[in-house]
Every structure is written in structure tokens, then in C-alpha cells.
N, C-alpha and C positions, 0 to 999 in steps of 0.2 A: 356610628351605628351601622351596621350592616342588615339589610333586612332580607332575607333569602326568599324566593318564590315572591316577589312581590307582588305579582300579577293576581296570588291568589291571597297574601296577608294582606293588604291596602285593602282592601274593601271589607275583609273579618274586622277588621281594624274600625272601620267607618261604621258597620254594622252592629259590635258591642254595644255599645250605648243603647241603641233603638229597643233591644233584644233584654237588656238586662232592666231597661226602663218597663217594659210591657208586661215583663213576670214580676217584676217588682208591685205595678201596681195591683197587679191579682190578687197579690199576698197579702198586699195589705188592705185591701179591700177587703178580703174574708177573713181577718183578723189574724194571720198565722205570722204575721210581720207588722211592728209596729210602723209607721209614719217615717218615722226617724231615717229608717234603715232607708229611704227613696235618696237621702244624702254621702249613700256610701256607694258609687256608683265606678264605672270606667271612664276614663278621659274621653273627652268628646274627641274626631280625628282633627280640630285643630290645638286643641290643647297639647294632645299630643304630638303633634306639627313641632309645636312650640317648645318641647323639651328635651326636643336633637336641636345640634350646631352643624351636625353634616352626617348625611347619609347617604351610603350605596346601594341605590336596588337590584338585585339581582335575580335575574330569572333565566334557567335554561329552555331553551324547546328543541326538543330532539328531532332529527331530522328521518327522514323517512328510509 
């Protein structure tokens, strides 16, 4: 897996979960989402850790 701009995917990555957990439980606290739907979520960042066998990160910084 190649993962480009790592410096700014790696942490979008880490941050999914927290984000999708917090409007999730909004939703379904005012009943517009059932209970359920709290198990249909994004990999946590080691889950997904866990299903690469190798990866390149890649990030350019431009020089001035």
C-alpha cells in the first residue's frame, strides 16, 4: 500500500473513528439512527495497522 501525504492521511486515518463515533451517537440518541447502526463504524488506526503487510509513506515538502 502506498499512502500519499502521509503526514496529513495518518492522523485523518486515526481520527475517523472518534468522529464517526460522536455523530453516531447523536443520531441515535434522538432516534434518527437505530443502536445498531454504532456497529457499522471505520477501523480503528490499529485495525487498520493490521491489514497492510507493507507500506510506503510518502510526503513531499516543497522547498522554498
Amino acid at each position: 500500500m502506498v499512502i500519499d501525504e502521509s503526514h496529513v492521511t495518518m492522523p485523518q486515518i486515526r481520527g475517523m473513528w472518534k468522529g464517526d463515533r460522536t455523530r453516531k451517537e447523536t443520531l441515535v440518541e434522538h432516534g434518527f439512527r437505530l443502536p445498531a447502526a454504532m456497529d457499522n463504524r471505520p477501523l480503528y488506526h490499529e485495525e487498520f495497522e493490521g491489514k497492510i503487510s507493507q507500506v510506503i509513506f510518502m510526503s513531499a515538502t516543497p522547498a522554498d
